[in-house]
N, CA and C atoms of all chains as a GROMACS GRO file, in nm:
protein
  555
    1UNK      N    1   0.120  -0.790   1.074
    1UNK     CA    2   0.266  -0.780   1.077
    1UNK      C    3   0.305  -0.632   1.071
    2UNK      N    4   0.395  -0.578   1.178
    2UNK     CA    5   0.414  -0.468   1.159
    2UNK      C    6   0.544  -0.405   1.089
    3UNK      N    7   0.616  -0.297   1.090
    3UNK     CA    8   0.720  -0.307   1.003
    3UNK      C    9   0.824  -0.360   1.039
    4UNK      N   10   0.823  -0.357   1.222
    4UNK     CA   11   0.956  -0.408   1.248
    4UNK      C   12   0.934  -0.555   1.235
    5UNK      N   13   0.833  -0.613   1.237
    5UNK     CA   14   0.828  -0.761   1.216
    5UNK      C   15   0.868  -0.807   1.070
    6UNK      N   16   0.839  -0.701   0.976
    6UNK     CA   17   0.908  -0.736   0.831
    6UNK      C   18   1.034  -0.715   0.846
    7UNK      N   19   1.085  -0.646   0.902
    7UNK     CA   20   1.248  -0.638   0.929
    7UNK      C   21   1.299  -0.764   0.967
    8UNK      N   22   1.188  -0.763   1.056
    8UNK     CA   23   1.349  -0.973   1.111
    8UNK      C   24   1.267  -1.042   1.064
    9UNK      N   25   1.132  -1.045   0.924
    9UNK     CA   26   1.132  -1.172   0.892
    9UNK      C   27   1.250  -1.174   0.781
   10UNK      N   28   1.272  -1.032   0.703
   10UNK     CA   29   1.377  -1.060   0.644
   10UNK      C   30   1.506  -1.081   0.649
   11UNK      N   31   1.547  -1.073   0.765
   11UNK     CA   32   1.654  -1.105   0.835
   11UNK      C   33   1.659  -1.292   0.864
   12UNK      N   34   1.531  -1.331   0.883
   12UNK     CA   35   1.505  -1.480   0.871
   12UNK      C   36   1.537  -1.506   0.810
   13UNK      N   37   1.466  -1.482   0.625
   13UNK     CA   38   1.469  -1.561   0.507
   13UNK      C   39   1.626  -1.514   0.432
   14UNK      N   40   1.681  -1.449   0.440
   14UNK     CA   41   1.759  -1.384   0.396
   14UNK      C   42   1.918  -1.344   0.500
   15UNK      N   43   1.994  -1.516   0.477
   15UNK     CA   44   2.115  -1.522   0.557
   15UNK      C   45   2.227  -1.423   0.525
   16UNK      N   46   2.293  -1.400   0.603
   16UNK     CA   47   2.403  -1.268   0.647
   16UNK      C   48   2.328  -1.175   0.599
   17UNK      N   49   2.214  -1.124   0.623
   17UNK     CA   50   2.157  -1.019   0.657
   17UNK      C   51   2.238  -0.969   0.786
   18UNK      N   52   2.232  -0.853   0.794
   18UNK     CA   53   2.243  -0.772   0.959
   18UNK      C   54   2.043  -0.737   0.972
   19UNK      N   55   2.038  -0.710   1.107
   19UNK     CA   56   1.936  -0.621   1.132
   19UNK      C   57   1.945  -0.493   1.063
   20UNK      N   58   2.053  -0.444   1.093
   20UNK     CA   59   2.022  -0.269   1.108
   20UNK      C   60   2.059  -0.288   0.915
   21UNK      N   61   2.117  -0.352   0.810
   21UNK     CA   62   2.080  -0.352   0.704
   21UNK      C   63   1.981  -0.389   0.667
   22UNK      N   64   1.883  -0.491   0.697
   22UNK     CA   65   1.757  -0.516   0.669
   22UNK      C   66   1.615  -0.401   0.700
   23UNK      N   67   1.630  -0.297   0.809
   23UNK     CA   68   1.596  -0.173   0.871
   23UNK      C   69   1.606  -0.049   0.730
   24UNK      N   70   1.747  -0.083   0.699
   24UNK     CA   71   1.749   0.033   0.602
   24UNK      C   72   1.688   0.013   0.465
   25UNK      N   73   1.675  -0.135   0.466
   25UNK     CA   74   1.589  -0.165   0.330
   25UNK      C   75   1.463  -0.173   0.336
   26UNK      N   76   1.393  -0.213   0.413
   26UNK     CA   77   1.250  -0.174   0.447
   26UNK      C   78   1.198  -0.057   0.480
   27UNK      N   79   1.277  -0.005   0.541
   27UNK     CA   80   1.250   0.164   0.545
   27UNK      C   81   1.251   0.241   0.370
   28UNK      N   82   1.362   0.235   0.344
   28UNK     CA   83   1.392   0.300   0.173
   28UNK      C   84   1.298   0.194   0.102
   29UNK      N   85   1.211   0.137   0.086
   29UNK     CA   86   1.116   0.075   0.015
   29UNK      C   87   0.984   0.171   0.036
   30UNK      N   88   0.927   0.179   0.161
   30UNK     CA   89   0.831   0.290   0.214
   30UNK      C   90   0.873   0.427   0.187
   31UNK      N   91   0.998   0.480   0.210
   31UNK     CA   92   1.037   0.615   0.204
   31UNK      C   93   1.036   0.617   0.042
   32UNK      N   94   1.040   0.531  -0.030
   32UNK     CA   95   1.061   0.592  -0.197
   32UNK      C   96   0.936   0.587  -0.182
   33UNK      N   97   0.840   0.497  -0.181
   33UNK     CA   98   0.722   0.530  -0.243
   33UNK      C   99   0.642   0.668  -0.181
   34UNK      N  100   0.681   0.648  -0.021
   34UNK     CA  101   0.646   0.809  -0.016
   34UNK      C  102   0.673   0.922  -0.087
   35UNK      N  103   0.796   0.938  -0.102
   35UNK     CA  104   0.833   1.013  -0.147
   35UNK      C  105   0.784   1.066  -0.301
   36UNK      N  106   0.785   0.929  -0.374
   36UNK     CA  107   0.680   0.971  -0.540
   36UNK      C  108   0.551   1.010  -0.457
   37UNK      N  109   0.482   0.975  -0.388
   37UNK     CA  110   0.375   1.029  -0.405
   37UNK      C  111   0.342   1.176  -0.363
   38UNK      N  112   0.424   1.192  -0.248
   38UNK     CA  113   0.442   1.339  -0.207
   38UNK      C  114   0.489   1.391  -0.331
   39UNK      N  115   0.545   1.384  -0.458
   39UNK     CA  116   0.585   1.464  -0.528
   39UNK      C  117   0.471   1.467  -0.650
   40UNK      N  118   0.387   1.389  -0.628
   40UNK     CA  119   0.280   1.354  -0.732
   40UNK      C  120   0.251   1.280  -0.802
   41UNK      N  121   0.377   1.177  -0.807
   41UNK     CA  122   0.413   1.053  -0.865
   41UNK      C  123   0.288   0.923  -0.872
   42UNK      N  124   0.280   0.842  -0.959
   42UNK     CA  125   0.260   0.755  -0.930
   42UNK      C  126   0.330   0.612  -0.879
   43UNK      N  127   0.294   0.553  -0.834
   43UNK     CA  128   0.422   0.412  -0.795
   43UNK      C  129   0.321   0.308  -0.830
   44UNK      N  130   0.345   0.204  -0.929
   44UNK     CA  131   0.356   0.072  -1.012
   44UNK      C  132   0.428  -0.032  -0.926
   45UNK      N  133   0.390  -0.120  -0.840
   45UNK     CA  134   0.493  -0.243  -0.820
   45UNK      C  135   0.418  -0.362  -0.908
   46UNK      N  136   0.458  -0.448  -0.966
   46UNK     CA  137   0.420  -0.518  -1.086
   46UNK      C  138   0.392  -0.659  -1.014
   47UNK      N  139   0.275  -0.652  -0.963
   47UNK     CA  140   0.230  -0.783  -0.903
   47UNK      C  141   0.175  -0.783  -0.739
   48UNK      N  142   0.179  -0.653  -0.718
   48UNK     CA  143   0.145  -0.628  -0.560
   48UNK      C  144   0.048  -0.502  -0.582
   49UNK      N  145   0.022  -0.385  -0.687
   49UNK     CA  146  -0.053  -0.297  -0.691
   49UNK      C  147   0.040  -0.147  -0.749
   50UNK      N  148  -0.114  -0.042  -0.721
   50UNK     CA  149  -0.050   0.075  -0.746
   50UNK      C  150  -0.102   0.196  -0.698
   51UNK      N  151  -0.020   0.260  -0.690
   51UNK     CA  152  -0.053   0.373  -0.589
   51UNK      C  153  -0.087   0.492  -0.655
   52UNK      N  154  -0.173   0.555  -0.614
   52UNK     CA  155  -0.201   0.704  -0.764
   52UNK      C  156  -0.252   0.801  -0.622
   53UNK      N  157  -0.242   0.918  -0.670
   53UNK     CA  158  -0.247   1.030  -0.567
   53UNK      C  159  -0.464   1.052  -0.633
   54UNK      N  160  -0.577   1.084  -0.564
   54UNK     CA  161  -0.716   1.126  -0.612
   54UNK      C  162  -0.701   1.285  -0.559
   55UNK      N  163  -0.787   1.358  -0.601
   55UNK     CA  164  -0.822   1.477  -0.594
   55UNK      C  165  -0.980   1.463  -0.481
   56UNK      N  166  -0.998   1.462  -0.389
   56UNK     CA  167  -1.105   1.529  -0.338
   56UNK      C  168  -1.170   1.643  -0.333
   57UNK      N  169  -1.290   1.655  -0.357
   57UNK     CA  170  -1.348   1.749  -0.406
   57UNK      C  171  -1.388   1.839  -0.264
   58UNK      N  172  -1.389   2.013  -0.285
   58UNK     CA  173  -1.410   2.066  -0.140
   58UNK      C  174  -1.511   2.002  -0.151
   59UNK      N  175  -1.597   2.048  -0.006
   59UNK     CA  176  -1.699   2.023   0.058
   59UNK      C  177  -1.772   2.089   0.177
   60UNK      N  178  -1.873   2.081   0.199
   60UNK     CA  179  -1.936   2.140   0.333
   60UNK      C  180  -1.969   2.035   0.378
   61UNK      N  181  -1.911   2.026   0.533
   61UNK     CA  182  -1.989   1.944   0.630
   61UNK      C  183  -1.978   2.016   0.772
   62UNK      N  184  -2.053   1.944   0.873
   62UNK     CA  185  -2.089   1.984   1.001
   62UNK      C  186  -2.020   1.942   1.099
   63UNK      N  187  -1.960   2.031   1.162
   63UNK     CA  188  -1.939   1.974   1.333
   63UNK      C  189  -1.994   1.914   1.428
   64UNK      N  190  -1.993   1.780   1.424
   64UNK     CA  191  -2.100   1.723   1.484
   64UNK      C  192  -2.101   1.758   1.661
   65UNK      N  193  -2.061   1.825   1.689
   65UNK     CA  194  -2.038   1.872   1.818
   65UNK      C  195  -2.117   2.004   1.824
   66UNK      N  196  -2.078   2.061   1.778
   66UNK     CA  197  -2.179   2.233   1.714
   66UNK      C  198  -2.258   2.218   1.660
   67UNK      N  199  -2.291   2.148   1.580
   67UNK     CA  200  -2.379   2.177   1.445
   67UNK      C  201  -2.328   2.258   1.316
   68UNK      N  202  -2.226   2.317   1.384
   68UNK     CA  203  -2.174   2.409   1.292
   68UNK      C  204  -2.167   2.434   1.105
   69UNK      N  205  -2.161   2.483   1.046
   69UNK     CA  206  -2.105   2.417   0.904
   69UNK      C  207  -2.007   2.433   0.837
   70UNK      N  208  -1.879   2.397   0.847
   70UNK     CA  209  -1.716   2.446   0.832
   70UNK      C  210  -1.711   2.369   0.672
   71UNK      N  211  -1.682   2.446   0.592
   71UNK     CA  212  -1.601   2.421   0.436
   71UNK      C  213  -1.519   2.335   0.458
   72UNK      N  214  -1.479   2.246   0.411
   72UNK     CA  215  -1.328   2.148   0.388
   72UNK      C  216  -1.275   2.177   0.239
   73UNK      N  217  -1.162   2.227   0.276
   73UNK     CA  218  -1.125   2.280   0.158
   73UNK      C  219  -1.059   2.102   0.027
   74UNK      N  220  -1.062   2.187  -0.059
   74UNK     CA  221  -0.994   2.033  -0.178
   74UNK      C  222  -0.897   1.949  -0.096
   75UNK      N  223  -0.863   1.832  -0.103
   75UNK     CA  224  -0.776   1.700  -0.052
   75UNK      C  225  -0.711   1.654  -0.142
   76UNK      N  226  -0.627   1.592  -0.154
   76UNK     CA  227  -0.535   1.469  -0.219
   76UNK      C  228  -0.540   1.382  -0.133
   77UNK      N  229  -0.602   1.272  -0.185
   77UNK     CA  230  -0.538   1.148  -0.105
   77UNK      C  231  -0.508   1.003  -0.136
   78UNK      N  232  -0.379   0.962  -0.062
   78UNK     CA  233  -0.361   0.814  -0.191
   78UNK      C  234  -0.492   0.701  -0.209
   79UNK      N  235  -0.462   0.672  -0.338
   79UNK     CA  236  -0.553   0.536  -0.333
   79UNK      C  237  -0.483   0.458  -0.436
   80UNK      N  238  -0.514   0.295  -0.324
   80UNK     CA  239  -0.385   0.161  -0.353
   80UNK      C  240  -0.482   0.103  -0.431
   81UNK      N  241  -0.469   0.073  -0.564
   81UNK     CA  242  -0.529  -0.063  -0.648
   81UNK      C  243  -0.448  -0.154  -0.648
   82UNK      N  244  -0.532  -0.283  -0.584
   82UNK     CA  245  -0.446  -0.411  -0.603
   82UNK      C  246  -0.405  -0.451  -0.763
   83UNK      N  247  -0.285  -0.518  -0.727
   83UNK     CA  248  -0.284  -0.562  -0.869
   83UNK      C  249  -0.341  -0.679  -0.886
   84UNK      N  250  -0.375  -0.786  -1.024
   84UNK     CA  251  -0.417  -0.856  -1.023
   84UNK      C  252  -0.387  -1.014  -0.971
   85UNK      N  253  -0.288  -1.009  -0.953
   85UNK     CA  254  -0.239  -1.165  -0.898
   85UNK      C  255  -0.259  -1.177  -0.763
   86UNK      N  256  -0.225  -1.070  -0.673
   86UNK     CA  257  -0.275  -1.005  -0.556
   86UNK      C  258  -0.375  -1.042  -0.466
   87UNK      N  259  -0.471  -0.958  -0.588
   87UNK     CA  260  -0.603  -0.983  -0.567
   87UNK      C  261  -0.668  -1.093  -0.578
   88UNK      N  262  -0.588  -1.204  -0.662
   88UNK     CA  263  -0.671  -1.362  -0.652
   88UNK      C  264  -0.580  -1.407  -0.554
   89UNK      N  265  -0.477  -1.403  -0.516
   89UNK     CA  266  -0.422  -1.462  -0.394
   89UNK      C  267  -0.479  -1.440  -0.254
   90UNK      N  268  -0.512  -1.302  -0.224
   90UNK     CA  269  -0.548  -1.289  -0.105
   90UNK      C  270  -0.788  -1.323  -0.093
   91UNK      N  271  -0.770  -1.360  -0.236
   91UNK     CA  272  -0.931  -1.402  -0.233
   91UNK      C  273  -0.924  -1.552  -0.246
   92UNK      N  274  -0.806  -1.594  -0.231
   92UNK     CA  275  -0.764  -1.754  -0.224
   92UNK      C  276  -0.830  -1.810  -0.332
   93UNK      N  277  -0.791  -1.800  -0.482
   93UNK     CA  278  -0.847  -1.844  -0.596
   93UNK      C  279  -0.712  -1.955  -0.630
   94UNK      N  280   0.680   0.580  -1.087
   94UNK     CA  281   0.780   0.513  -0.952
   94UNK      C  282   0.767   0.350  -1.053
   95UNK      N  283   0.858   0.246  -1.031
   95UNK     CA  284   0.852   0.119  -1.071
   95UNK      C  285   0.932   0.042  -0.921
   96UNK      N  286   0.967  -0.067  -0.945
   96UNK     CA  287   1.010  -0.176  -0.849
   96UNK      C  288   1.190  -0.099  -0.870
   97UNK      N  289   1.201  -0.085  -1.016
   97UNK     CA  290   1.330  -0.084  -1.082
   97UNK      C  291   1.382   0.032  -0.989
   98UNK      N  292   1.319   0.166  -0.989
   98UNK     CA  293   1.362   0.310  -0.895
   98UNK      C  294   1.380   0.240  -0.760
   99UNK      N  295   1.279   0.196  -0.698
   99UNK     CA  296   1.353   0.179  -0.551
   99UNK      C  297   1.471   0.047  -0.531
  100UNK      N  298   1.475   0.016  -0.642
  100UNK     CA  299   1.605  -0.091  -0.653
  100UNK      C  300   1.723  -0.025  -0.642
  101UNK      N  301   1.713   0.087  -0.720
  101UNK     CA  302   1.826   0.160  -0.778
  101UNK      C  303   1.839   0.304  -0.638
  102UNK      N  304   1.774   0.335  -0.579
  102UNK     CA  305   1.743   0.369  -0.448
  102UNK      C  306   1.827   0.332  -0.322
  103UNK      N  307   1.798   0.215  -0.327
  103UNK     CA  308   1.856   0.097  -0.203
  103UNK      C  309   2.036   0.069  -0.260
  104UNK      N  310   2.025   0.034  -0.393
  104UNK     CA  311   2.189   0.014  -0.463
  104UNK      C  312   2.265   0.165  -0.437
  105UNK      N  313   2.187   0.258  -0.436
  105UNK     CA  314   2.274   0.413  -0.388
  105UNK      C  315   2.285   0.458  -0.208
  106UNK      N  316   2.180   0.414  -0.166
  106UNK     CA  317   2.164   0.478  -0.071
  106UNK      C  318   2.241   0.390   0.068
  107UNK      N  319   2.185   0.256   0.064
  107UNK     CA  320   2.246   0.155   0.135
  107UNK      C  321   2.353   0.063   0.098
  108UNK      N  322   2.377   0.059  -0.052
  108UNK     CA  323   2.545   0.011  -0.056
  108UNK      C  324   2.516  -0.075  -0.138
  109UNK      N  325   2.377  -0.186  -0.127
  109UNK     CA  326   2.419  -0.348  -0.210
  109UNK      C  327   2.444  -0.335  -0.335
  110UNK      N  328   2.509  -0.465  -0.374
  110UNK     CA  329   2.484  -0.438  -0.533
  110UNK      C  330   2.390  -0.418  -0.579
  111UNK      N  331   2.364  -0.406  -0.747
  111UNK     CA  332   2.182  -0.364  -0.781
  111UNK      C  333   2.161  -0.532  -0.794
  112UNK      N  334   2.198  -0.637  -0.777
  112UNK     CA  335   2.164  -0.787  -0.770
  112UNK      C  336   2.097  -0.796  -0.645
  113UNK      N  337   2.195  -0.792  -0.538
  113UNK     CA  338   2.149  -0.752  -0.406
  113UNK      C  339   2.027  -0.675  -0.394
  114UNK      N  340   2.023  -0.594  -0.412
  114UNK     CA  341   1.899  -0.508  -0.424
  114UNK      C  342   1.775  -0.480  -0.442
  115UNK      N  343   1.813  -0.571  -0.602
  115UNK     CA  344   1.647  -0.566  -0.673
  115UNK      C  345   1.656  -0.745  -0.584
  116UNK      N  346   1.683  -0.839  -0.550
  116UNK     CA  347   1.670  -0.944  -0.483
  116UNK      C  348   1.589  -0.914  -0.338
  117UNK      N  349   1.672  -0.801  -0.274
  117UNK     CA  350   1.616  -0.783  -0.143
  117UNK      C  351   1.432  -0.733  -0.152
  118UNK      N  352   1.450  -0.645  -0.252
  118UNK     CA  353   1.347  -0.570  -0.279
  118UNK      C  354   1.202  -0.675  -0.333
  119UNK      N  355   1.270  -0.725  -0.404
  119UNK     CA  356   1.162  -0.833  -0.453
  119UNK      C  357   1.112  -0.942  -0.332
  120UNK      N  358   1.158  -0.950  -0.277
  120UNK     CA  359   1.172  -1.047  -0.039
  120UNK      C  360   1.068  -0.970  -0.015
  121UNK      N  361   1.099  -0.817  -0.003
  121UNK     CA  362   1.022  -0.746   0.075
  121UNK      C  363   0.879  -0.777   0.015
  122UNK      N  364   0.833  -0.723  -0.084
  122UNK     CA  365   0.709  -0.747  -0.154
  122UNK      C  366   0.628  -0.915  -0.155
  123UNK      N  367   0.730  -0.988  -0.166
  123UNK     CA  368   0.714  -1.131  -0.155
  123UNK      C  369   0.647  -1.156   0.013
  124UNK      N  370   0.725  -1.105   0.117
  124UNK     CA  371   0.689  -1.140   0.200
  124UNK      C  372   0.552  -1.041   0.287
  125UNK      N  373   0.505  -0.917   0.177
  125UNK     CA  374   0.381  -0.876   0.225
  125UNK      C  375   0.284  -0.967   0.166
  126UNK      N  376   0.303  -1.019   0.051
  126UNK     CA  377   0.169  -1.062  -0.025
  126UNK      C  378   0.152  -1.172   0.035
  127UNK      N  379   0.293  -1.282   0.084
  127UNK     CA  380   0.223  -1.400   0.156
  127UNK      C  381   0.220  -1.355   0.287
  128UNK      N  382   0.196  -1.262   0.388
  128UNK     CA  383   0.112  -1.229   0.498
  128UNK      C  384  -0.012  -1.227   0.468
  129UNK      N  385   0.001  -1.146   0.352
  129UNK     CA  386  -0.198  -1.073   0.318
  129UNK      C  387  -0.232  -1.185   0.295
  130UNK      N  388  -0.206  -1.289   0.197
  130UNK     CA  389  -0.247  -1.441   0.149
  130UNK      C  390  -0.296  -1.514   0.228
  131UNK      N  391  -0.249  -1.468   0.364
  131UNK     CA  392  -0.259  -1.592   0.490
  131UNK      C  393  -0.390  -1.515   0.605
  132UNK      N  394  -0.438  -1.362   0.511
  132UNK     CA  395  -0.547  -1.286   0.591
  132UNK      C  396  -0.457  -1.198   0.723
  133UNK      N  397  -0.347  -1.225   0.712
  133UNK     CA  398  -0.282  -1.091   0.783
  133UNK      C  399  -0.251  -0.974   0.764
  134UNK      N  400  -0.288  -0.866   0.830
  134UNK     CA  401  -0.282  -0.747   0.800
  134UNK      C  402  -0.102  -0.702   0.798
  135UNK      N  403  -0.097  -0.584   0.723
  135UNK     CA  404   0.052  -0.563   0.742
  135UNK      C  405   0.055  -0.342   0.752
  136UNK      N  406   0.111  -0.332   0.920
  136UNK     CA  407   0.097  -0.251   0.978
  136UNK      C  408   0.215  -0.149   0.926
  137UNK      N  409   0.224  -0.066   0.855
  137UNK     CA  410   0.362   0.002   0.844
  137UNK      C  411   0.353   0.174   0.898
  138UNK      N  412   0.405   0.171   0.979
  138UNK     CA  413   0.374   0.351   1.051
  138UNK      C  414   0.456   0.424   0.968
  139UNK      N  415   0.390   0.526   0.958
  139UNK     CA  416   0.420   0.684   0.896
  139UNK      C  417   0.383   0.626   0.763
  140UNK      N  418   0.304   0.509   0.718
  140UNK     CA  419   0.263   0.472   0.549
  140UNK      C  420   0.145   0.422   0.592
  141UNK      N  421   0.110   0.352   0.644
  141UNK     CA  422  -0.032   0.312   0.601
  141UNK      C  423  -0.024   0.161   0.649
  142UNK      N  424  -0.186   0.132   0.628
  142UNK     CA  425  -0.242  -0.052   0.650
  142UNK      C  426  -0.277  -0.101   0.586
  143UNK      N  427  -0.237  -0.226   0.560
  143UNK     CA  428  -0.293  -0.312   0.444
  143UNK      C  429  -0.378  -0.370   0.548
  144UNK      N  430  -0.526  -0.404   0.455
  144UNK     CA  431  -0.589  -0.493   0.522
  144UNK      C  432  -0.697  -0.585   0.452
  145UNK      N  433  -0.699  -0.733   0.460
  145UNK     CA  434  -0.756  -0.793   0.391
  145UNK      C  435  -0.912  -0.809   0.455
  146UNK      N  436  -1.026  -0.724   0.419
  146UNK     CA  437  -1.182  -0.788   0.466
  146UNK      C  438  -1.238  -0.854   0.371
  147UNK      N  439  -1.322  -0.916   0.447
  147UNK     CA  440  -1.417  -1.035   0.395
  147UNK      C  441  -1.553  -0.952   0.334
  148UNK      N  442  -1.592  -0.945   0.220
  148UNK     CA  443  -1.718  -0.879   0.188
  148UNK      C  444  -1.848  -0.986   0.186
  149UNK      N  445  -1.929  -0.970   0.221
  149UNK     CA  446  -2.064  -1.062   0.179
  149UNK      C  447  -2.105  -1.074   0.067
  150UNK      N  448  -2.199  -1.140   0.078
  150UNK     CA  449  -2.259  -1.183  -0.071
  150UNK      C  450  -2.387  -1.020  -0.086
  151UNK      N  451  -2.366  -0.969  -0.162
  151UNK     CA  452  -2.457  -0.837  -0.238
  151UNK      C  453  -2.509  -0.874  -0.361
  152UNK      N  454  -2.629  -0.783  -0.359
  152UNK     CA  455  -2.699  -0.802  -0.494
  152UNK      C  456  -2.642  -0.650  -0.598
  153UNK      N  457  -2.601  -0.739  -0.757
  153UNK     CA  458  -2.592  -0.607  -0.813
  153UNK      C  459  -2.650  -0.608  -0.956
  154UNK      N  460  -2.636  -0.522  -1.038
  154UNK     CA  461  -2.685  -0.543  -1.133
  154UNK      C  462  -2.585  -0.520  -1.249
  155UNK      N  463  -2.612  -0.574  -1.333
  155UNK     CA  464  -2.489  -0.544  -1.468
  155UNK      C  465  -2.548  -0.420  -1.538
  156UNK      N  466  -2.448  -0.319  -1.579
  156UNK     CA  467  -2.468  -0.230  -1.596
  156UNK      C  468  -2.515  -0.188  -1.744
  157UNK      N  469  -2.439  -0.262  -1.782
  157UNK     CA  470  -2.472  -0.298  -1.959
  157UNK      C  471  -2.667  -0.331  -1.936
  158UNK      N  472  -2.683  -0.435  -1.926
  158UNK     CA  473  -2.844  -0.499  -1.929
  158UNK      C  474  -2.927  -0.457  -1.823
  159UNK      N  475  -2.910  -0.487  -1.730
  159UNK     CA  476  -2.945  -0.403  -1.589
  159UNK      C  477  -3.020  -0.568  -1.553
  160UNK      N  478  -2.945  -0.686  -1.579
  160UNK     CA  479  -2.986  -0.754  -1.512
  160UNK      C  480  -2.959  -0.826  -1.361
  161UNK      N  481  -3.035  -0.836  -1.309
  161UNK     CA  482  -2.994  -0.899  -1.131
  161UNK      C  483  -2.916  -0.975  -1.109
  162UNK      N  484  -2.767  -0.976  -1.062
  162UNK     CA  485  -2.661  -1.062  -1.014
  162UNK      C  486  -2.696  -1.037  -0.878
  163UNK      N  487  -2.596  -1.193  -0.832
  163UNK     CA  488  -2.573  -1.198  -0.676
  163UNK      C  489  -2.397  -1.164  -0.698
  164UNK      N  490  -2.342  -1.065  -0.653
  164UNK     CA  491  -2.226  -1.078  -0.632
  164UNK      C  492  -2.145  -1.125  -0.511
  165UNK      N  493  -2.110  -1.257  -0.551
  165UNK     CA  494  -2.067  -1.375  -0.437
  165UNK      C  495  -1.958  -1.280  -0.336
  166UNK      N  496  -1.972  -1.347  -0.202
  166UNK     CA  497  -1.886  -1.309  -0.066
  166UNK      C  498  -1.732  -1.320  -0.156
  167UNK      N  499  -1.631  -1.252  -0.093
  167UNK     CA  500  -1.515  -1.263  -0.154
  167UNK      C  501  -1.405  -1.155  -0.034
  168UNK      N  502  -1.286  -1.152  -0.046
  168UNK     CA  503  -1.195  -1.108   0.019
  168UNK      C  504  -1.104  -1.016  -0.047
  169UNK      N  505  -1.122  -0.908  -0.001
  169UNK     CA  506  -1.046  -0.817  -0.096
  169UNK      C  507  -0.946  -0.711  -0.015
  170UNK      N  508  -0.861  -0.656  -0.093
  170UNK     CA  509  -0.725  -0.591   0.008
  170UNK      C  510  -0.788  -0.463   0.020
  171UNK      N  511  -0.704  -0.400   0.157
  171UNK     CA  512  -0.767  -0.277   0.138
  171UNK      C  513  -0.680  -0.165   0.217
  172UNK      N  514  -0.662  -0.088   0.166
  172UNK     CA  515  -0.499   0.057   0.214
  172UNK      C  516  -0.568   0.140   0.245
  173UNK      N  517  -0.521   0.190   0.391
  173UNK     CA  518  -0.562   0.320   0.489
  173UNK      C  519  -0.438   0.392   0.460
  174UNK      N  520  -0.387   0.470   0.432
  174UNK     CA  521  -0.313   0.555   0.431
  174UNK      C  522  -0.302   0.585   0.596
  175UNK      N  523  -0.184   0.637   0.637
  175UNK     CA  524  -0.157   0.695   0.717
  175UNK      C  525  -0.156   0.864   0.758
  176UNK      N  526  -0.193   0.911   0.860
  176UNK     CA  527  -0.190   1.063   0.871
  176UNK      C  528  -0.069   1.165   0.813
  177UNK      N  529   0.018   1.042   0.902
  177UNK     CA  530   0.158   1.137   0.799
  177UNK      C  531   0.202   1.144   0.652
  178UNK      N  532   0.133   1.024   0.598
  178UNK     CA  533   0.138   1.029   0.472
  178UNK      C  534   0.016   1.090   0.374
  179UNK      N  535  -0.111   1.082   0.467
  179UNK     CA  536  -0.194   1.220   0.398
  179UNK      C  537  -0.158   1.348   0.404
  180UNK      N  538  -0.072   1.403   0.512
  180UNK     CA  539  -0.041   1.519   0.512
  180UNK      C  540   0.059   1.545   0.430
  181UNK      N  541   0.182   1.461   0.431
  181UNK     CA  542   0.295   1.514   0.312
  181UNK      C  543   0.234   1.502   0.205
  182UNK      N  544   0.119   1.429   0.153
  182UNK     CA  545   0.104   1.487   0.025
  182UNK      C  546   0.031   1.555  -0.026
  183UNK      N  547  -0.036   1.637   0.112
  183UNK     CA  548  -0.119   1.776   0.106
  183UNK      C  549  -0.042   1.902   0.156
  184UNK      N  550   0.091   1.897   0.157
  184UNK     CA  551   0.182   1.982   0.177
  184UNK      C  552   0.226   2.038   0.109
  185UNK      N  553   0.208   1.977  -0.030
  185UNK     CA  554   0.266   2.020  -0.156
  185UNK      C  555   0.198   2.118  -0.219
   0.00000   0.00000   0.00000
């Protein structure tokens, strides 16, 4: 399902919806959580997971085209823990 | 971040009441988990992919005793981040 498909399912389940209000709420759901995390934030949704920013460590690796050996400097990058109800739902418990 | 901030987000930014709001908000979440539930992936650009794989059955060991488990096949969620969203938060 992609996002615009979450847009008109909520426009389905959810009468006198408009489109273009259902657009702005699915969007500002993604844009906040971006937004904490770009700022360093963590984001908690209480029954779907949580989002925490990791530190990657530099590194040396190779150009697999060259051989080369180019540094990668330190990373941030998100990582989603399911939460627990979640996680037995989508393992069909 | 909580459910409560982007409630209060959506009640400023787009107008509803905060009833409206934290209601809509709670739909949205409702209606990713029963996609994923049903083994559908849920595609959101400029954020990332949810995606539910199937793992096999592996052998592991308990770490405490170090004795031999089979850790049974099972289905577990799993988030790709998106490019644009690795980069804004290596921008900082």
């Amino acid at each position: 399902m992609t996002k615009s498909e979450l847009i008109d399912k909520l426009v389905e389940v959810r009468g006198a919806l408009t489109r273009k209000d259902s657009e702005a709420v699915v969007s500002m759901v993604f844009d906040a959580m971006s937004e904490a995390l770009t700022a360093g934030d963590k984001v908690e949704i209480r029954g779907f997971g949580s989002f925490t920013i990791r530190d990657r460590e530099p590194r040396e690796a190779r150009n697999p085209k060259s051989g080369e050996i180019v540094s990668i400097p330190s990373k941030k990058t998100p990582f989603f823990k399911t939460g627990k109800d979640l996680r037995e739902r989508v393992n069909n418990i | 971040m909580t459910k409560a901030d982007i409630v209060e987000k959506i009640y400023e930014k787009v107008g509803f009441s905060k009833k409206e709001s934290a209601e809509l908000v709670e739909t949205v979440f409702d209606l990713i988990k029963s996609t994923l539930e049903e083994g559908d992936k849920i595609k959101i650009a400029g954020f990332g992919n949810f995606v539910v794989k199937e793992k096999s059955d592996r052998r592991g060991r308990n770490p405490q005793t170090g004795e031999e488990i089979t850790i049974v096949a099972r289905k577990i969620l799993t988030f790709k981040p998106s490019q644009v969203l690795k980069s804004a938060i290596n921008s900082q």
